[in-house]
C-alpha positions in Angstrom: 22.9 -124.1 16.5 21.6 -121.0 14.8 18.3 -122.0 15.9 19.4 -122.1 19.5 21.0 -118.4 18.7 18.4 -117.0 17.6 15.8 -118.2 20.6 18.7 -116.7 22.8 19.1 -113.3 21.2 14.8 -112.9 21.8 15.2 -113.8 24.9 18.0 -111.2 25.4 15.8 -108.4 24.0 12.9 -109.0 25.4 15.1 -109.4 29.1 16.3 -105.7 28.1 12.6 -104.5 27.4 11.4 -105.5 30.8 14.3 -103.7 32.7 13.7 -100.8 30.6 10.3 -100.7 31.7 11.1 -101.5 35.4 13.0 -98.2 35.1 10.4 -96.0 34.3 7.9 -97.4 36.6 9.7 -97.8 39.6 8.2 -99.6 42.6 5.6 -100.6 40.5 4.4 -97.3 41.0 0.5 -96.6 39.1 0.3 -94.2 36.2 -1.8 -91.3 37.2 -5.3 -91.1 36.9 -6.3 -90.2 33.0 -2.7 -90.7 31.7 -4.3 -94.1 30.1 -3.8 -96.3 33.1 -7.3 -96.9 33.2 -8.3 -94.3 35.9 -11.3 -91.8 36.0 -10.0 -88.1 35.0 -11.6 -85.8 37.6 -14.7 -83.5 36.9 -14.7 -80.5 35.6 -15.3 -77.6 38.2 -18.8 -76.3 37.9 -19.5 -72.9 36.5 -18.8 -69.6 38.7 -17.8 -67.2 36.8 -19.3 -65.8 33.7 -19.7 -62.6 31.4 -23.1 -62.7 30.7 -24.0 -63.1 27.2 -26.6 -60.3 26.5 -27.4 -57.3 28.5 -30.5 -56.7 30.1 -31.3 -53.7 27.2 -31.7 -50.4 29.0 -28.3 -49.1 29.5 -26.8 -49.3 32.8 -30.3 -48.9 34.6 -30.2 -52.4 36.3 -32.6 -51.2 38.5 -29.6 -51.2 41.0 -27.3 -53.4 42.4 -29.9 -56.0 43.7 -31.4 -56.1 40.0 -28.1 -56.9 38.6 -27.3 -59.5 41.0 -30.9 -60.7 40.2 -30.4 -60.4 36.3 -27.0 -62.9 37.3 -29.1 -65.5 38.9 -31.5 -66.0 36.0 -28.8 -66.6 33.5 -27.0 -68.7 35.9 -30.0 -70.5 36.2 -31.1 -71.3 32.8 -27.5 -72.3 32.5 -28.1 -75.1 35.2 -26.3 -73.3 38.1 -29.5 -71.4 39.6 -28.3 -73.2 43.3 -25.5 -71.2 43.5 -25.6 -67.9 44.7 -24.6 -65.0 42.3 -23.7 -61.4 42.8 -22.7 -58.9 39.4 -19.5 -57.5 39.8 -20.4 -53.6 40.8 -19.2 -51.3 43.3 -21.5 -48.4 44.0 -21.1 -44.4 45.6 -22.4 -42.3 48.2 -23.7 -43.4 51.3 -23.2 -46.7 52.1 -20.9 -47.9 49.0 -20.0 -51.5 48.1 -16.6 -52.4 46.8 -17.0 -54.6 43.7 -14.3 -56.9 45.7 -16.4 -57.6 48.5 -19.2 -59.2 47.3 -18.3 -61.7 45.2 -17.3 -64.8 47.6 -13.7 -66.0 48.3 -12.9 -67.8 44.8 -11.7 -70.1 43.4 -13.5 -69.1 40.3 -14.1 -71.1 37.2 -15.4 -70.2 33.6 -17.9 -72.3 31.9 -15.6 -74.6 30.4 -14.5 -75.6 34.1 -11.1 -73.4 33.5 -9.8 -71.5 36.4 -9.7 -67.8 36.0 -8.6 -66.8 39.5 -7.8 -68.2 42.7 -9.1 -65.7 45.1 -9.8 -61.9 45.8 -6.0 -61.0 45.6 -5.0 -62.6 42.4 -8.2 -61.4 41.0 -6.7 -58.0 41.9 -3.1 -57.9 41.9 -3.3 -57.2 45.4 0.7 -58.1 46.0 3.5 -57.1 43.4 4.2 -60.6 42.2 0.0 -61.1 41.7 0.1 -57.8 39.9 2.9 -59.0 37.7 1.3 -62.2 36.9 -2.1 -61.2 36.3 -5.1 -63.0 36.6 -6.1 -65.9 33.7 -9.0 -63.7 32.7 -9.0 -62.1 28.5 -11.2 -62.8 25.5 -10.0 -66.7 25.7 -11.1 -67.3 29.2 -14.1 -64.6 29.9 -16.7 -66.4 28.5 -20.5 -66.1 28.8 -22.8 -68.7 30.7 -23.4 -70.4 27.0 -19.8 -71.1 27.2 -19.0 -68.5 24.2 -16.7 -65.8 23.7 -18.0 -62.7 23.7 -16.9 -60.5 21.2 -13.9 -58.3 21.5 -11.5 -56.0 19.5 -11.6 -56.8 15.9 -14.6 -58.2 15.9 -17.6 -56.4 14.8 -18.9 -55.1 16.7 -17.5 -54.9 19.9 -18.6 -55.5 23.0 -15.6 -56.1 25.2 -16.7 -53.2 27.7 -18.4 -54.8 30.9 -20.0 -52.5 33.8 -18.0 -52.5 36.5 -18.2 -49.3 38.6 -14.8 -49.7 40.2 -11.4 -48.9 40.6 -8.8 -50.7 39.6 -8.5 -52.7 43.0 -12.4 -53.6 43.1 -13.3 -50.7 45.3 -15.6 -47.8 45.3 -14.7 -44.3 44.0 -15.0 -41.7 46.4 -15.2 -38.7 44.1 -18.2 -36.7 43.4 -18.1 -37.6 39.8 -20.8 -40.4 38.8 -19.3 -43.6 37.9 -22.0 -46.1 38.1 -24.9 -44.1 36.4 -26.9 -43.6 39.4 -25.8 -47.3 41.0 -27.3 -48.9 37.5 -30.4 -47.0 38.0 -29.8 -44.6 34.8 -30.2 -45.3 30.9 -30.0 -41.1 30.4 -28.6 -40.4 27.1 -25.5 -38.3 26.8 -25.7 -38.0 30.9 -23.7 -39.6 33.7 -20.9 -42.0 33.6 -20.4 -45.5 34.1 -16.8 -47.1 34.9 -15.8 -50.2 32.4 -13.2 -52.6 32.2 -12.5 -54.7 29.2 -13.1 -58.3 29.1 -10.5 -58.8 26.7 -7.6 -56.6 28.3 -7.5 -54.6 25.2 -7.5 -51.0 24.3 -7.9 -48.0 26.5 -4.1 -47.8 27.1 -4.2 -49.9 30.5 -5.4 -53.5 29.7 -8.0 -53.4 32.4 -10.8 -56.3 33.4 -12.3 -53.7 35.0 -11.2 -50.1 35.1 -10.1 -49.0 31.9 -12.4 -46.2 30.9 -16.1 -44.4 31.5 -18.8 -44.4 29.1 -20.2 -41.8 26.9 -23.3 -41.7 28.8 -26.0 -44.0 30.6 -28.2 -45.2 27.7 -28.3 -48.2 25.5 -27.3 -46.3 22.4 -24.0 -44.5 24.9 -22.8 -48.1 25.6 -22.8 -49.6 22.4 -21.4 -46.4 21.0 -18.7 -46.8 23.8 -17.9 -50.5 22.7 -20.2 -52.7 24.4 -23.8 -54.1 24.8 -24.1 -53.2 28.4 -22.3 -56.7 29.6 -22.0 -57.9 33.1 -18.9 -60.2 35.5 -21.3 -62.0 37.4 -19.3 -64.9 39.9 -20.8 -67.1 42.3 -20.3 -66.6 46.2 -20.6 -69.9 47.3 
């Protein structure tokens, strides 16, 4: 008899485990794909989005907007993403400006690790209060080079975090007469002209700012890297 008992009481349990189980898999319903049912996680997104990880050497003098988008490509490419098409993140004065904004594709945009750091132009921006509220994913953690390394910010030594931008807040042009892009990246004067930065790792300069926190002390290499960076670019893919 208390073998018959015990047989029963398994059974019982093991009756229990199945229902419990039928319960949280209703319908027979399939575990999602990487959640160890056997399925294929997706693949990373490729690489759109980078800060690159040395400047080109002479200041802000790119040699203009088409050398900085050029300087852009060849990073991209030794990084294994030469097919796409990249543009530097720089707005420019005077006849014929360029907003920043408008050259840089649609989005989404994705860091080298495949992490999303906005989903388009607006939430790049803060166009709309609630996207202003929320921010954008980019800061020290996310803005990484093409190498897939963080690029050095406040605290560390030395700093860097100050990228060229030559924009507003919004992504657009200044309209001023003041020089804010050192000649449209054509200038490594010393102790002359201004170039606009934002901060890669939102920090310092009272505002937080990607990309409109403060202007340098001048257009030369030594004026940048007195300023707090090396001269650093945003360079995102359009396509």
């Amino acid at each position: 008899m208390k073998k018959i008992a015990g047989i029963l009481v398994a059974t019982t349990v093991l009756l229990l485990g199945t229902v419990v189980l039928i319960a949280q898999n209703p319908a027979g319903q399939q575990p999602p794909r990487g959640a160890g049912g056997g399925g294929q996680q997706a693949p990373p997104q490729p690489m759109s989005f980078f800060v690159t990880s040395v400047g080109k050497g002479d200041g802000a003098n790119y040699g203009g907007l088409a050398g900085a988008d050029a300087y852009c490509q060849s990073l991209a490419a030794a990084a294994g993403r030469g097919m796409a098409t990249w543009r530097a993140y720089l707005s420019t004065q005077g006849a014929g400006a360029v907003n920043a904004r408008d050259r840089i594709g649609a989005g989404p945009w994705y860091n080298a690790r495949g992490q999303r750091v906005a989903m388009n132009v607006a939430e790049l921006h803060g166009d709309t209060l609630d996207q202003a509220r929320m921010g954008n994913a980019l800061g020290k953690q996310l803005s990484l080079s093409e190498k897939q390394m963080v690029i050095n910010g406040v605290g560390d030594m030395p700093n860097q975090h100050d990228i060229l931008t030559g924009s507003q807040p919004d992504g657009r042009a200044y309209t001023d007469a003041a020089d804010h892009t050192c000649s449209n990246y054509t200038s490594n004067a010393d102790g002359r002209g201004n170039v606009q930065l934002g901060h890669h790792d939102k920090q310092g300069g009272g505002n937080g700012s990607w990309n409109s926190t403060h202007a340098s002390r001048g257009c030369s290499q030594p004026n940048l890297v007195a300023t707090g960076g090396a001269g650093l670019l945003y360079c995102f893919a359009t396509n």
